[in-house]
C-alpha positions, 0 to 999 in steps of 0.5 A: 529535455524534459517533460513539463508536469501538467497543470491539474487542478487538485480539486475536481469540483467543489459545492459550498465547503464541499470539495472532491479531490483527485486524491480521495477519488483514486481512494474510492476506486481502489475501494471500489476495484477492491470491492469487485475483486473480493465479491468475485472470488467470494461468488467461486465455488467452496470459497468459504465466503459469504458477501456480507462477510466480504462487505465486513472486511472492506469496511474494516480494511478500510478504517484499518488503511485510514487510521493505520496510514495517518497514524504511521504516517505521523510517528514515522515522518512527522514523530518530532512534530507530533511532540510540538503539536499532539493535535497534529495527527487529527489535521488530515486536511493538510494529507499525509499518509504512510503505506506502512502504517496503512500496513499495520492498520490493515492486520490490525484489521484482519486481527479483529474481523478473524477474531469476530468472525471465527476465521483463521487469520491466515486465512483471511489475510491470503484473502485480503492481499491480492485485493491491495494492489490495484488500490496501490496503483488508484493511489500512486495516480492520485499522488502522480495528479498531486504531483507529490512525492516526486523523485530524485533528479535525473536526466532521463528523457520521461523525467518531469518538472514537478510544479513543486519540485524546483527547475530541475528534471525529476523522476516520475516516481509515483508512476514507477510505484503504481506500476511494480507496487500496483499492476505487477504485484497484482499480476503477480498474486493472480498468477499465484492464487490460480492454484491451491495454496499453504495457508499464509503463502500468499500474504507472503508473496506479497509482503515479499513483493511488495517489500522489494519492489518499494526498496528498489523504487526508493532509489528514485524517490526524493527522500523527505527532506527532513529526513534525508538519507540515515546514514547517508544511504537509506531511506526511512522507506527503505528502512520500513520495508525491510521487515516486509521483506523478511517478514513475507520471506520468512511466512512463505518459508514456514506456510511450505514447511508446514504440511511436511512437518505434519507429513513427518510427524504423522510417520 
C-alpha cells in the first residue's frame, strides 16, 4: 500500500508568456516570512538595527540565494555538462538549485553588506541564520508540490508514488527536509537566541543543525542519478554538509572560548 502523489498542476496561473508557479511562490513567502521575522527582531529594544538596513540585507540575501543556488547547483550537479554548454548556467527555466551553493551565496552576501555597513561579520551573520529556516520549509513544500527531489524506495505505509518517479512506493523526502531542516531548525534557533549569545555561536548552531539534519535526510533521498552514491556510500549532499557540519562545530567551539581567552588574558 501506498499513497498516490496528487495531481498538482505545476503552474498556478498563467497571463500571456506570463506563469506563476508553486515553486517561486513558496520562494516569496519564505522571503516574506523572512522579511517579518527580520523587522520583528529588528523593532527589539538596543538591536542595533534599523528597517532600512534590514531591508538591505534581504535584498542582498536574496541575490545571494539566487546566484549562489544556481550557480552551486551547476558546479555541483551539473559540472560535466557546464563544460559541454557554458550557457547552461543562464537556463534557470529548466530549475536547479543547490542549498549549498545558496550557502555560499548567502556569506557571500553577508561579506558585502558587513563590509558596506560598518558591521561585524558575526554579527550580521547570528542575525541572518535564524530567518532561513522557515524559507527552508516554504522551499521543500514547493519542490514536495513539484513532486521532485523524491526519496529512495521503501515500504512504509506514508510513502507516495511520485508521478515521475517510476511505479515503485517512495519516501517523502522533501517533507522530512521541510520538517528537521525547516520547522525544528527554526524551534531550535528560537530557543537559542532567547538569551544573549557569544558572538558567531548562532551561525554555528545552525551550520551544525542544519549539517546534521541534511546528512541524516540523505538517507532517504534518491541520489541524482547521474551521480549516484561515491564510493557506493555517500551522496554529493552528504558530502556538501560535512564542512557545514565541522564548520558550525568548530565556530560554536571558538565563539565560547573566546570570552575565557580575553578573561585569561586580562588576568
Amino acid at each position: 500500500m501506498a499513497l498516490q502523489f496528487p495531481e498538482i498542476d505545476p503552474v498556478i496561473f498563467s497571463v500571456g508568456p506570463l506563469s506563476v508557479r508553486w515553486y517561486g511562490l513558496m520562494y516569496l513567502i519564505g522571503f516574506a516570512l523572512a522579511m517579518w521575522l527580520a523587522n520583528r527582531q529588528a523593532a527589539k529594544p538596543n538591536s542595533g538595527w534599523t528597517k532600512e538596513q534590514v531591508s538591505d540585507l534581504l535584498f542582498y540575501g536574496m541575490l545571494g540565494v539566487i546566484l549562489g543556488g544556481r550557480i552551486g547547483y551547476v558546479l555541483f550537479y551539473q559540472f560535466s555538462y557546464f563544460i559541454e554548454n557554458p550557457f547552461y548556467l543562464f537556463r534557470i527555466d529548466q530549475g536547479g538549485m543547490s542549498f549549498h551553493g545558496g550557502t555560499l551565496g548567502v556569506i557571500t552576501a553577508i561579506m558585502v553588506f558587513a563590509w558596506t555597513r560598518k558591521k561585524s561579520l558575526l554579527e550580521v551573520g547570528d542575525f541572518v541564520v535564524p530567518l532561513v529556516p522557515l524559507g527552508l520549509l516554504a522551499g521543500r513544500i514547493g519542490n514536495f508540490i513539484n513532486g521532485e527531489l523524491w526519496g529512495r524506495v521503501t515500504d512504509v505505509p506514508w510513502a507516495f508514488i511520485f508521478p515521475t518517479g517510476g511505479p515503485e512506493p517512495r519516501h517523502p523526502s522533501q517533507l522530512y527536509e521541510a520538517f528537521l531542516e525547516g520547522l525544528v531548525l527554526f524551534l531550535i534557533l528560537q530557543w537559542f537566541i532567547k538569551k544573549p549569545r557569544p558572538a558567531g555561536s548562532v551561525a554555528g548552531l545552525f551550520l551544525l543543525g542544519y549539517g546534521v539534519f541534511r546528512f541524516v535526510v540523505e538517507y532517504f533521498r534518491e541520489p541524482d542519478a547521474h551521480l549516484g552514491l561515491f564510493a557506493g556510500v555517500i551522496s554529493m549532499g552528504q558530502i556538501l554538509s560535512l564542512p557545514m557540519v565541522f564548520g558550525g562545530l568548530g565556530l560554536l567551539i571558538w565563539a565560547y572560548m573566546k570570552p575565557q581567552r580575553r578573561v585569561a588574558s586580562k588576568a
